[in-house]
Biotite code that builds the C-alpha atoms (Angstrom):
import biotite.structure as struc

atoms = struc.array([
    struc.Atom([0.000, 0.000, 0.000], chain_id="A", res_id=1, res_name="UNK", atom_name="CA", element="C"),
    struc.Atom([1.451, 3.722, -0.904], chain_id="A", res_id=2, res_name="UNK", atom_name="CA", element="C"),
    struc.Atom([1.754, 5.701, 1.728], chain_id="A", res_id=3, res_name="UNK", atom_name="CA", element="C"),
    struc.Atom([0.855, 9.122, 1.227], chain_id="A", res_id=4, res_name="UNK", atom_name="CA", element="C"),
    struc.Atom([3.118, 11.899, 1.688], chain_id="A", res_id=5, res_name="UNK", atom_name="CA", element="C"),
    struc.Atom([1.919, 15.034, 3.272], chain_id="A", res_id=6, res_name="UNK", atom_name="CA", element="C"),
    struc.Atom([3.386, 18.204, 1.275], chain_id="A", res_id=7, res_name="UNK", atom_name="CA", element="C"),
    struc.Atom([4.202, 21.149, 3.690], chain_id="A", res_id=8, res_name="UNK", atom_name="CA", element="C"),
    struc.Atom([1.172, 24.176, 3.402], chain_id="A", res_id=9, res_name="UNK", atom_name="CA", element="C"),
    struc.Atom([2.690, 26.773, 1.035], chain_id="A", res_id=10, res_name="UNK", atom_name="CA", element="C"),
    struc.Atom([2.924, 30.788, 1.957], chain_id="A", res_id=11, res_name="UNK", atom_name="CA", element="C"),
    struc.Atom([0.561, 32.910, -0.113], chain_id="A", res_id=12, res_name="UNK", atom_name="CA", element="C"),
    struc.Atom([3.232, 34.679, -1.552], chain_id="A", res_id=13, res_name="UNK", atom_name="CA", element="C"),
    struc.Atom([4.488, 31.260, -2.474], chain_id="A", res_id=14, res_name="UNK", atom_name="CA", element="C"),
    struc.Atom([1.055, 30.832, -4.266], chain_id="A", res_id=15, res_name="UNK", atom_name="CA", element="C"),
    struc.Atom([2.019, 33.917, -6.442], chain_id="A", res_id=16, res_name="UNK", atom_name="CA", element="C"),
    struc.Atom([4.740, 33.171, -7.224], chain_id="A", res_id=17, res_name="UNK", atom_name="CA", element="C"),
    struc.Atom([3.849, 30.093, -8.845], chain_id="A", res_id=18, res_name="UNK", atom_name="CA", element="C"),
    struc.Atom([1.152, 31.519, -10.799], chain_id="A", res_id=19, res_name="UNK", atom_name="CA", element="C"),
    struc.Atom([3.683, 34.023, -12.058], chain_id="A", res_id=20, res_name="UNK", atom_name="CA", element="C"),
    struc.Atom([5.873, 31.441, -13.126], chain_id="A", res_id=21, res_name="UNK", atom_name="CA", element="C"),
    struc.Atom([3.798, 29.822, -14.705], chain_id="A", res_id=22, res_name="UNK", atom_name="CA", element="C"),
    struc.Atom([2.489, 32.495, -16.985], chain_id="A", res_id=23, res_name="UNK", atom_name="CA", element="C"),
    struc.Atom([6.022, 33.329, -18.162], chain_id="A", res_id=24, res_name="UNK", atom_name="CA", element="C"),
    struc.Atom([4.320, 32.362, -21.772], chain_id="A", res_id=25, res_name="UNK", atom_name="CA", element="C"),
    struc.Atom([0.494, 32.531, -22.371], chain_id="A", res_id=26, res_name="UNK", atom_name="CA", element="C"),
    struc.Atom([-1.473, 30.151, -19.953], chain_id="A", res_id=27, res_name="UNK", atom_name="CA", element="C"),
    struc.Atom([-5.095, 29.147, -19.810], chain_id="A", res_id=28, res_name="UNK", atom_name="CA", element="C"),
    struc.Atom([-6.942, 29.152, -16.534], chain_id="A", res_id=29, res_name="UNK", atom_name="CA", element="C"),
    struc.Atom([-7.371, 25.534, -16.638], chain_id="A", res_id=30, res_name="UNK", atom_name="CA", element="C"),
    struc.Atom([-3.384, 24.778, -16.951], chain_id="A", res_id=31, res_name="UNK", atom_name="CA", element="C"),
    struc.Atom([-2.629, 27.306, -14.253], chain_id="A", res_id=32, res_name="UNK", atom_name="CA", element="C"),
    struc.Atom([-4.977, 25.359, -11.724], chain_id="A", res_id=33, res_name="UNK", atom_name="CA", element="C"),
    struc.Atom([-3.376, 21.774, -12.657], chain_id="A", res_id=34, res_name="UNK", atom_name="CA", element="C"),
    struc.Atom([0.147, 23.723, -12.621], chain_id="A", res_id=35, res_name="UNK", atom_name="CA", element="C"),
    struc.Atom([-0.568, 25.570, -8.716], chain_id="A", res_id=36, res_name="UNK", atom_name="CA", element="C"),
    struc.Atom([-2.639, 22.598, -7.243], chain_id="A", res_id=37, res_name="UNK", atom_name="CA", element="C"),
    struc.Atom([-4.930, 25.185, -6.288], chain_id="A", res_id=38, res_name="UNK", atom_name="CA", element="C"),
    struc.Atom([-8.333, 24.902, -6.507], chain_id="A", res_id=39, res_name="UNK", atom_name="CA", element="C"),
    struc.Atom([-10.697, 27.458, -8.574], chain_id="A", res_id=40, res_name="UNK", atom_name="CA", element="C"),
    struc.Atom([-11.636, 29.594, -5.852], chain_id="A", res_id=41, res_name="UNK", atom_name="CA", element="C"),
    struc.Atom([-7.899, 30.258, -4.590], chain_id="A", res_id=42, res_name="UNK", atom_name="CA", element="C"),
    struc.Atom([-6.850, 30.798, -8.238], chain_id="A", res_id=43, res_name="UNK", atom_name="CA", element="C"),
    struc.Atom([-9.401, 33.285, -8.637], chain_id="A", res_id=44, res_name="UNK", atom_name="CA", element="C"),
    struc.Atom([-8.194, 35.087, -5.418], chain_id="A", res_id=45, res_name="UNK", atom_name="CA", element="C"),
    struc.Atom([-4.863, 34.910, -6.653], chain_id="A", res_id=46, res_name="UNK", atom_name="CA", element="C"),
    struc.Atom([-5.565, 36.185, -10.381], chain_id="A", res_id=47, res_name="UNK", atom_name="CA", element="C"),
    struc.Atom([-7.534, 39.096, -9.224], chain_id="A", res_id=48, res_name="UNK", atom_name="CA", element="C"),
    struc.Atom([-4.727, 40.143, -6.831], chain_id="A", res_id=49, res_name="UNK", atom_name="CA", element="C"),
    struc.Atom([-2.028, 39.858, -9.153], chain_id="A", res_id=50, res_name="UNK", atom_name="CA", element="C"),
    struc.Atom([-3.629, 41.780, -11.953], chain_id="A", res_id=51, res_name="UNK", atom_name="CA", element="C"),
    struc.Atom([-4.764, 44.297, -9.482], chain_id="A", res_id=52, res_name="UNK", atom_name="CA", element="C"),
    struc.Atom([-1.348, 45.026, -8.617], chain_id="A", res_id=53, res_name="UNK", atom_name="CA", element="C"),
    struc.Atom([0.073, 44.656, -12.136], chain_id="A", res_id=54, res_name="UNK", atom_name="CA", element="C"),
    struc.Atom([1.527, 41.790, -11.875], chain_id="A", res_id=55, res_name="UNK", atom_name="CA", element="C"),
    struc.Atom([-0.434, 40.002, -14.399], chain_id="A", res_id=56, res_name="UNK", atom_name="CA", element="C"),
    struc.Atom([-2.384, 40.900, -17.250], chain_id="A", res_id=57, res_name="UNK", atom_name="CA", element="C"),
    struc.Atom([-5.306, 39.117, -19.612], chain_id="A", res_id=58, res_name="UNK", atom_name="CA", element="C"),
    struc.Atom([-4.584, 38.070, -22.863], chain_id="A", res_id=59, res_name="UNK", atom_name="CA", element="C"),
    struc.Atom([-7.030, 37.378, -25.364], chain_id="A", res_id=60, res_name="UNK", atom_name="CA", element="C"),
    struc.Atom([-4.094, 36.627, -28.378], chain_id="A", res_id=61, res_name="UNK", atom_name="CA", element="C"),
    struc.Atom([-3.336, 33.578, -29.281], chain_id="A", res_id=62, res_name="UNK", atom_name="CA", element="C"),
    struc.Atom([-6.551, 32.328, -26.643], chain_id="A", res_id=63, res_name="UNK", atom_name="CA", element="C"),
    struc.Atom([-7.921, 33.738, -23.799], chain_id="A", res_id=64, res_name="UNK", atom_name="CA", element="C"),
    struc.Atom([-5.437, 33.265, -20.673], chain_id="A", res_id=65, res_name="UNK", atom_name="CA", element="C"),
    struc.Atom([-3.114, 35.124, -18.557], chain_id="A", res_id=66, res_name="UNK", atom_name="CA", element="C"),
    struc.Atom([0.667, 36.308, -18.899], chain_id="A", res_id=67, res_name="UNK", atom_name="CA", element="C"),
    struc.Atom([3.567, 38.030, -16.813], chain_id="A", res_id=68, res_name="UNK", atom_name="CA", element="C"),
    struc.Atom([4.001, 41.606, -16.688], chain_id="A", res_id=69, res_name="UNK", atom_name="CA", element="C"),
    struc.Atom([7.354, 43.511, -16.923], chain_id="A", res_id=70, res_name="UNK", atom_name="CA", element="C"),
    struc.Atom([6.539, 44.722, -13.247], chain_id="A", res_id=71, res_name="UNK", atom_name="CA", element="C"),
    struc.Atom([5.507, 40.885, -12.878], chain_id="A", res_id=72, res_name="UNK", atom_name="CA", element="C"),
    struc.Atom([8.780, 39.723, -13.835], chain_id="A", res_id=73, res_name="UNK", atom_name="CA", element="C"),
    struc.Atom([10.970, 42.543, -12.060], chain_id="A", res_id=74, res_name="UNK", atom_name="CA", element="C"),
    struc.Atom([8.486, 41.089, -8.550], chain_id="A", res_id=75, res_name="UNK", atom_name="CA", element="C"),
    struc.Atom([9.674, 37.553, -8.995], chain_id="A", res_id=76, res_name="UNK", atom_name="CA", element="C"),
    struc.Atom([13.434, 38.470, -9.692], chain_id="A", res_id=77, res_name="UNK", atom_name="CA", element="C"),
    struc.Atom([13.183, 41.136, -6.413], chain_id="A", res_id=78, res_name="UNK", atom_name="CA", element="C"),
    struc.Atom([12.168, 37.994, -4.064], chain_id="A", res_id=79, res_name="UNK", atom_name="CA", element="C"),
    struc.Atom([13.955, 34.855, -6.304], chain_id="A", res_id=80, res_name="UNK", atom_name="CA", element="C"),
    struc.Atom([14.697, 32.330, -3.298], chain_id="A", res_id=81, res_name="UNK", atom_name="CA", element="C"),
    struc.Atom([17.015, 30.971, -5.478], chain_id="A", res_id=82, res_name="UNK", atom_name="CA", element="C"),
    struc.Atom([19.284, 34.667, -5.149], chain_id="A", res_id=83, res_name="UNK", atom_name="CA", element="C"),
    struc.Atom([20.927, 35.365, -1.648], chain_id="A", res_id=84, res_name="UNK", atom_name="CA", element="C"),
    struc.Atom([18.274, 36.701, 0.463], chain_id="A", res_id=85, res_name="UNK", atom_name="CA", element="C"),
    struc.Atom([19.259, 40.093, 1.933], chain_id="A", res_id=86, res_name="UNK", atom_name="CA", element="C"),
    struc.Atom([17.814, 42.024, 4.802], chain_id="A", res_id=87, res_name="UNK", atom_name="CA", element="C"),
    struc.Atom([16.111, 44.235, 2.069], chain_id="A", res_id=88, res_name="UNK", atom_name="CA", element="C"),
    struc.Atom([14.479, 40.770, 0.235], chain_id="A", res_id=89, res_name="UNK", atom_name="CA", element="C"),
    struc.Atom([13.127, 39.429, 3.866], chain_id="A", res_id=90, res_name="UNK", atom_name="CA", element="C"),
    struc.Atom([11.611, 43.291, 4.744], chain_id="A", res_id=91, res_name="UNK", atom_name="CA", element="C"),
    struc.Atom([9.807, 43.313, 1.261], chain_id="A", res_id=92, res_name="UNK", atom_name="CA", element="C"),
    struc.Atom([8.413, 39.751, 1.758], chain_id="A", res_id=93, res_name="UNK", atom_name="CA", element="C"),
    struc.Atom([7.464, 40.127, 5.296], chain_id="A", res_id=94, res_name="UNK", atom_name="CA", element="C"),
    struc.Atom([5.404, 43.366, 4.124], chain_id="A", res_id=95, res_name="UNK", atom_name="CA", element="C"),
    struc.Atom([3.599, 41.800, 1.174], chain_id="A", res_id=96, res_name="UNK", atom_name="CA", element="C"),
    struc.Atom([2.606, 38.860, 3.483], chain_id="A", res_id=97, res_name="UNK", atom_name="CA", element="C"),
    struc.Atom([1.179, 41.103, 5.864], chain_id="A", res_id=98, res_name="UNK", atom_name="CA", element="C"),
    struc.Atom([-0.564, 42.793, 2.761], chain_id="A", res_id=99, res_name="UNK", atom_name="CA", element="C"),
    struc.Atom([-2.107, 39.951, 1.439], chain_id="A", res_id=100, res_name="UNK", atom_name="CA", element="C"),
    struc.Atom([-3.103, 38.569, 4.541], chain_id="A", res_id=101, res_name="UNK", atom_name="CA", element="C"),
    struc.Atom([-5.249, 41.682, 4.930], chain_id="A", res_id=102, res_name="UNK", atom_name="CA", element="C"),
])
């Protein structure tokens, strides 16, 4: 019998991340949801915040689906895990967290 492995609860801003990651090229709804694990509700949440904040944008060419903005992509490379994390990186994440949580 497989044992199932419990994944650890992911951040919001975690959440984000991923979606804007994943909408480096044109992305349907329906992909993003498979690609997050979230379900439609969250993703919903999540679109709506990113757009609001420029993040993301609506596409309608070549379907209807959602892509990165240049402030989008300048976001992710600000808080990169992968980068060293400076005192500056951990100030701006705290404060979105605290945002979003809001």
């Amino acid at each position: 019998m497989a044992q199932l492995v419990k994944q650890p609860k992911r951040t919001e801003l975690t959440l984000m991340m991923e979606i804007l990651k994943n909408a480096v090229m044109p992305v349907k709804k329906t992909n993003l949801l498979y690609k997050t694990r979230i379900n439609f509700q969250q993703l919903e949440k999540y679109l709506e915040l990113l757009m609001s904040k420029d993040l993301l944008k609506f596409i309608s060419d070549p379907f209807n689906g959602y892509q990165i903005t240049k402030k989008g992509v300048q976001f992710m490379e600000l808080l990169d895990d992968d980068k060293v994390s400076t005192p500056l990186t951990f100030v701006v994440k705290s404060k979105i967290e605290k945002k979003v949580k809001h």
